[in-house]
Each structure stands twice: as structure tokens, then as C-alpha cells.
N, C-alpha and C positions, 0 to 999 in steps of 0.2 A: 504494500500500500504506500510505505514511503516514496517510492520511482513516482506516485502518480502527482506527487506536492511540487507546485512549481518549484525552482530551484532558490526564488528570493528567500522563499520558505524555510527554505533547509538551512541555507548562508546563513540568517539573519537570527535562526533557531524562536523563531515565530513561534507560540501556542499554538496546536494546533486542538481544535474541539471535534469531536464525532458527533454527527448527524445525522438519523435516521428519514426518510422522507418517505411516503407513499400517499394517494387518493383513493378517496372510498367513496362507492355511489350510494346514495341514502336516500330512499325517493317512498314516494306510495305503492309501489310495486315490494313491498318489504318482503322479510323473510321470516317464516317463523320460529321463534327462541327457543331452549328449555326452559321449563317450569318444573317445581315440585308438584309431584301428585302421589296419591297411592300409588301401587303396584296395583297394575290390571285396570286401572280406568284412564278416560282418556278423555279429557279437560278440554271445552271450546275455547278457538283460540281464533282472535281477527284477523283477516288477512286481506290486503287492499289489494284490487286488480288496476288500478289507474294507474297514470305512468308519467308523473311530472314526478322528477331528480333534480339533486343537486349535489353536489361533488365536492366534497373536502381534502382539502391537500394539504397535510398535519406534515410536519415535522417534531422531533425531541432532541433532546442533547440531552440524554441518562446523566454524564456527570455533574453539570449544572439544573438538572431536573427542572428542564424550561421547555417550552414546548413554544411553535409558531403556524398558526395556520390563515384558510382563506376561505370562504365557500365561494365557489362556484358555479355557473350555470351548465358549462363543460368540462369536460378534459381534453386540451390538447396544447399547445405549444404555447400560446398567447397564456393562457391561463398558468402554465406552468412557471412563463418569466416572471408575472406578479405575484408568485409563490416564492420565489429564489429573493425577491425583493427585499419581501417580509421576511426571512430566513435571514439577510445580508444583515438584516437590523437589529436581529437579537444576537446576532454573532458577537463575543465579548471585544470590548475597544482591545486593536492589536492583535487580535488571535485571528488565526485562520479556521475554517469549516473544512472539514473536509464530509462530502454531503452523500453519504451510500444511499443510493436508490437502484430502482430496476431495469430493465432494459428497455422499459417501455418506446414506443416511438417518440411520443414529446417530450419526453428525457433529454437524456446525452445525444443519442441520434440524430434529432434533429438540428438542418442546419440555421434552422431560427433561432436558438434556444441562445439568449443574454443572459451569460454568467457573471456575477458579480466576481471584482477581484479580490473578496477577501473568501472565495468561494471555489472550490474543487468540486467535480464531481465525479464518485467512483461508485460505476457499475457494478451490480451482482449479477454474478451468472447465471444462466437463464435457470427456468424450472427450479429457483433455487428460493419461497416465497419464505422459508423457514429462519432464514438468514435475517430477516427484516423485523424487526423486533415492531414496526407501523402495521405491519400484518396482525400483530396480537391486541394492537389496542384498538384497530377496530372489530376483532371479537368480541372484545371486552366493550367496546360503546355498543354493539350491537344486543350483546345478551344484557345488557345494563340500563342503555339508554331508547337504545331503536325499537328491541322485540314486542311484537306485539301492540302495536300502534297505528292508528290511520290518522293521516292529516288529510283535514278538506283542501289545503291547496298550497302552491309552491312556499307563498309565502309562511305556513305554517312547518313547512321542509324545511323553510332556511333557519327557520329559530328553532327547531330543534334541534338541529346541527351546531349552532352556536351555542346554545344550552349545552349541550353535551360536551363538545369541547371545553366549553370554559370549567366546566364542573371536573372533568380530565384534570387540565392543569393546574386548577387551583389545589389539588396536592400532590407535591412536589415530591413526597415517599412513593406515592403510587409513579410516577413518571419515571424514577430511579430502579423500582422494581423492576413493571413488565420490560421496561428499554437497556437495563444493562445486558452484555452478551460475554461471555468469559474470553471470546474471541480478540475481542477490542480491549488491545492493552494500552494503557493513557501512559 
């Protein structure tokens, strides 16, 4: 991972912070949660068939257990620069990002994609969703926050979204938990 840190990086021995990044669709087309129930019975449960979404693109930094996101209307390139923005901002004064995300196309791939310069971005290999510690928190907002839910309309999608998230970050134990990886040595 180090080859991937520009070289002012290395020269300068710049902090460098680990960042998790990924987006999650969260719309009326939901999923259904667990629940507790007996054994053997089998508990009504809502489930919306409409189809207005809206896409959250979370980042973390497990060791300053801070988190940065955006809701948005899509996923794709445009959306992903005003992602990396907001990331560039909470990035500590001086320190560099180094920002793991997936291989997606409006990632790294693309050639629209404005990187900030105090901002690296390093690929995970493909098929590899286990690696991504954003993978688990939106488990975790889903069986926590999402399951089980119908919004009458977009605008009720997007505040649930921002509910959820802020409720996420506002503990900074939980941000350190699900996001640390033994993998990512600081």
C-alpha cells in the first residue's frame, strides 16, 4: 500500500489516515430485516414495492472514529467527486487519506473522477466486499435503521438516510468497532 502514497508523502513522512469508503442504495424498494420471534412462527413484516432511492456514500476513519458522508440522488462519477470533497474536509490538517474503496466504475476508473491532493485512492480487489469494513455498516444501518420501513416519498428516503447516518457517527466507539480491520497497520 505504501508504493500507492505519492512520493511528497513518503519524503515529507506526512500522517497518513485510513479511509474506508463505499455507497449504499436505500430507497422504498427495501429489504426485509431479522427480527426476534419464536421458533416456528412467522411475524408480518412490511415491505414496499415503489422505487424512489437514494444513495449514501459514507466514508470512516476507524482510528479517529469520524465518519463523512452525502446523500445522493445517484451513483456515479459526478456524485462521487462531491463525496471525495467532503472526505478532503475531514481529513486531519497535514495528514494525508489514503481512501480504500472498490473497483467500482465511478471510483478510480473513471476518467472524470477529481481527487483531492491530500487524497489517495486504493483499490480493493475485485469480489473482495469482505475487505471493506462500509460493507458492514451498512448491515448494521440496514438491520438497525432501514428494516422494515416504508417511506411515502423520496423526501422521506432522504431523512432517513441522514437520521441514520448521523445516529452512526454520533458514537464514535461504535465507528472504531465495526471499521477497524487487523489488516491496516497505522
Amino acid at each position: 500500500m505504501n508504493e500507492a502514497l505519492p512520493a511528497v508523502v513518503k519524503e515529507n513522512e506526512t500522517p497518513v489516515e485510513f479511509w474506508f469508503q463505499d455507497e449504499a442504495r436505500v430507497g422504498q424498494q427495501g429489504m426485509l430485516s431479522r427480527i426476534w420471534a419464536p421458533i416456528g412462527s412467522r411475524p408480518a413484516m412490511v415491505r414496499d414495492n415503489r422505487r424512489a432511492n437514494a444513495y449514501i456514500y459514507g466514508a470512516i476513519c476507524p482510528s479517529r472514529s469520524i465518519g463523512a458522508a452525502l446523500i445522493m440522488a445517484s451513483a456515479n462519477t459526478e456524485a462521487m467527486n462531491e463525496h471525495l470533497k467532503e472526505i478532503s474536509l475531514q481529513v486531519a490538517i497535514g495528514a494525508h487519506a489514503a481512501l480504500i474503496c472498490d473497483g467500482t466504475g465511478w471510483h478510480a476508473k473513471s476518467k472524470d473522477i477529481a481527487v483531492p491532493s491530500n487524497i489517495t485512492l486504493i483499490t480493493l480487489p475485485p469480489y473482495a466486499p469482505e475487505l471493506n469494513p462500509m460493507e458492514t455498516v451498512w448491515e448494521f444501518l440496514r438491520d438497525n435503521r432501514f428494516g422494515a420501513q416504508v417511506w411515502k416519498t423520496y423526501s422521506d428516503v432522504v431523512r432517513a438516510c441522514s437520521r441514520a447516518w448521523n445516529w452512526f457517527v454520533s458514537d464514535p466507539r461504535r465507528i472504531a468497532t465495526i471499521g477497524t480491520r487487523e489488516w491496516v497497520v497505522l
